[in-house]
Structures are given as structure tokens and as C-alpha cells.
C-alpha positions, -999 to 999 in steps of 0.1 A, spaced: 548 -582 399 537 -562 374 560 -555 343 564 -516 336 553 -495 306 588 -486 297 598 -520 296 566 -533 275 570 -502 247 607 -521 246 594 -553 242 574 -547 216 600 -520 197 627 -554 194 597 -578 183 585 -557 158 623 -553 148 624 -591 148 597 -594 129 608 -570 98 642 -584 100 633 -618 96 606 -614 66 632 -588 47 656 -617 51 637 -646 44 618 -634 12 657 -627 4 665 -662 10 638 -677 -11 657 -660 -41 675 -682 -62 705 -654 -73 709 -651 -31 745 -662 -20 725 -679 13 697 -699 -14 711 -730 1 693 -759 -13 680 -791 5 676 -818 -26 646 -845 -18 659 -879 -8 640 -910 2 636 -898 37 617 -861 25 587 -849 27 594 -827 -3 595 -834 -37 615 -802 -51 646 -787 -43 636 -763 -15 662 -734 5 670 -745 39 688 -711 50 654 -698 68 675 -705 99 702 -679 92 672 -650 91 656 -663 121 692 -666 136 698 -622 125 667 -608 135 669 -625 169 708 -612 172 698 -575 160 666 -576 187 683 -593 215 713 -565 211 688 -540 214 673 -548 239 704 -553 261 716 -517 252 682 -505 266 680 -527 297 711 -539 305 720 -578 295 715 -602 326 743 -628 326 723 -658 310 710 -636 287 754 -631 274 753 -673 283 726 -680 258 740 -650 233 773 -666 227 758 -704 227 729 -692 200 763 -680 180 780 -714 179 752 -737 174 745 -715 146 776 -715 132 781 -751 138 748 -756 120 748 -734 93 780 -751 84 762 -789 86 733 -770 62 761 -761 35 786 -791 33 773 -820 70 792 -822 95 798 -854 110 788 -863 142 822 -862 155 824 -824 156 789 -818 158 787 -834 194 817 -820 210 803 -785 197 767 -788 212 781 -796 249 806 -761 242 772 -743 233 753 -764 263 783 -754 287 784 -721 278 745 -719 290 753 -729 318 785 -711 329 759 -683 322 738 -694 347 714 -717 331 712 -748 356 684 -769 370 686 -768 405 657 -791 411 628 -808 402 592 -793 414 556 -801 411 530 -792 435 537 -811 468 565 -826 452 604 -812 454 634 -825 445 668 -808 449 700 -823 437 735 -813 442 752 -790 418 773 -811 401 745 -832 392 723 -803 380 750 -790 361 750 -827 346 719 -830 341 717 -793 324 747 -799 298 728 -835 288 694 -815 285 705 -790 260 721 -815 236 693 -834 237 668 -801 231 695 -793 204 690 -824 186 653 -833 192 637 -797 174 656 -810 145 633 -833 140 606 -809 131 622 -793 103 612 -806 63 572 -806 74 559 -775 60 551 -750 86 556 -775 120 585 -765 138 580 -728 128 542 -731 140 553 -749 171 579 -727 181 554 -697 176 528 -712 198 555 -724 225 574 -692 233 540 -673 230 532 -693 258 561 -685 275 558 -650 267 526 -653 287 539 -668 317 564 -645 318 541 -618 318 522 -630 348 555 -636 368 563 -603 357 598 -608 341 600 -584 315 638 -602 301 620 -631 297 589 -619 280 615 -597 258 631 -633 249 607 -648 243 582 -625 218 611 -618 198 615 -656 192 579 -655 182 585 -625 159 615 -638 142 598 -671 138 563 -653 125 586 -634 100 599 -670 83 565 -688 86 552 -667 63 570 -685 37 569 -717 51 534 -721 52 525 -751 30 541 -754 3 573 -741 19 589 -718 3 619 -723 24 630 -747 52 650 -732 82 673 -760 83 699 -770 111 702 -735 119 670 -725 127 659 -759 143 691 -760 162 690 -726 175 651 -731 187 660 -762 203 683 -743 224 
């Protein structure tokens, strides 16, 4: 399937929105007299040595709202795509909330399997498990299962990568541009739309957290990427 000119002129229109969004906000950011300069002070666990701003997240988390809305104005927003819209909102809320004042785990959990659930009443489910010569389908109640445990995981696991000067930002850039790419050869335009407008927003922030970071993206970035 072959993805029409119409719908590539659109994709790149929202990434390129993304991507001015997302710089305009993060050089913003890395301002000290910014309300959203939100500092992450060294401990014995950092890789830093000076306080840095960990609200990268919240521009990465604005572009990709601003993009993704345009985009479902011009082609009409598929169901996950309104799943994964409202989930992005919470976990970023949730998150930006742990990057002010912590959260404890207590309300952190029960609000990543709302987010994960929410994916999923959207449509997001595995089915199944496939490799060449190899399937396995299971029955829905265990996919949805399975689905809800996935995304809190994924939630929690990109956090990892954030505090290491340009890691999760670079992965994340190289990931979805992968994905972009399959998209493109399965000829999925929504998906390709995602997906380069994650790349753009993320391109727009790494340019200040190339080493040494200007700015971390914090729970809300690594949160929302891991979703």
C-alpha cells in the first residue's frame, strides 16, 4: 500500500510543527526566570554534578499535543489514536506532578494502569504472539491482561534512561524513526504521522540535551515515551 501525497505533505506540516514547538519551548525551559525551570538537584545516584531543569518533558509533551491535534482535524482521529491522546494527558500530568514535589508509589501505580486502560479501551490490545512459522493467539481477557501489565512496565522502564545526557532523547529518535519507516512500507500514514512527530518533538529537546545537558526531560518526558 502506498501512502498518498496528501497525507505525506501532512505528515511532514505536523513534524515540522513538532519540531518548532518543542525547540521554542525547550530553550524556554533552560531559562532560569521560566515558571517551568524545574530543577533536578545531584544526589548520590546522578550522573550530574549541577543543578540541571528536568521540565524538557512538558515541551516534548506540547508539541506532540499541538501536532497530534492537527493532524486529527486534517485526517480524522482513529479511535486509538483518542485512546493514546487521553492516556499521554494523564501520565503527563501524573508525572509532571512526581517532577515538581514525588509522588509516591501509591498513586503513581494506580494512575499508570488508568493511563494503560485507557489505551486499551481505545483499542490497543495484543491479540497474539507472531514470529515467522510461529503463532500464538490468546483469549481476550488474557491479551487485555497482558496489554494493561505491558504498558506499566514500558511506563516505568524508559524512566530509566533519563539523567544520561542525550540517551533516552537519542534513543527515542532513532526508535520511532524506525517505526516511521516501517510504517511507511506497510503504508499506514496514522502511524507514520505518530511516529515522525515523536521524532520531531524529541529532535527539538535534544538539541539541548546533547552533552552537557542543558536540560533533562524528566518523568514527563520519559514517562510519556515509554507509553
Amino acid at each position: 500500500m502506498i501512502i498518498s501525497e496528501t497525507s505525506m505533505i501532512g505528515v511532514v506540516i505536523t513534524s515540522v510543527v513538532a519540531l518548532v514547538i518543542s525547540v521554542a519551548l525547550t530553550r524556554r525551559f533552560c531559562d532560569p526566570a521560566s515558571r517551568l525551570h524545574v530543577l533536578d538537584h545531584p544526589n548520590e545516584r546522578s550522573l550530574h554534578s549541577h543543578p540541571t531543569p528536568r521540565s524538557g518533558g512538558v515541551a516534548i509533551f506540547v508539541a506532540l499535543s499541538v501536532a497530534t491535534g492537527l493532524w486529527g482535524l486534517g485526517a480524522g482521529a482513529t479511535s486509538w489514536l483518542y485512546g493514546l491522546g487521553a492516556g499521554s494527558g494523564l501520565v503527563a500530568a501524573l508525572s509532571f506532578q512526581d517532577d515538581r514535589k514525588g509522588l509516591p508509589v501509591s498513586v503513581r501505580l494506580p494512575g499508570h494502569l488508568v493511563v494503560a486502560a485507557l489505551l486499551v479501551i481505545g483499542g490497543l490490545s495484543l491479540p497474539g504472539f507472531s514470529l515467522p512459522g510461529l503463532a500464538w493467539y490468546w483469549p481476550d481477557w488474557l491479551g487485555i491482561l497482558l496489554s494493561l501489565l505491558f504498558l506499566v512496565w514500558m511506563i516505568n522502564l524508559y524512566n530509566f534512561m533519563d539523567g544520561m545526557d542525550g540517551f533516552a532523547a537519542g534513543m527515542a529518535v532513532i526508535g520511532f524513526g524506525t517505526f516511521a519507516l516501517l510504517g511507511y512500507l506497510a503504508g499506514n500514514p496514522d502511524f507514520v504521522a505518530l511516529n515522525l512527530m515523536i521524532v520531531a518533538a524529541v529532535a527539538g529537546f535534544l538539541w539541548f540535551n546533547f552533552p552537557p545537558a542543558r536540560i533533562f526531560m524528566g518523568d514527563t518526558g520519559s514517562s510519556l515515551l515509554g507509553l
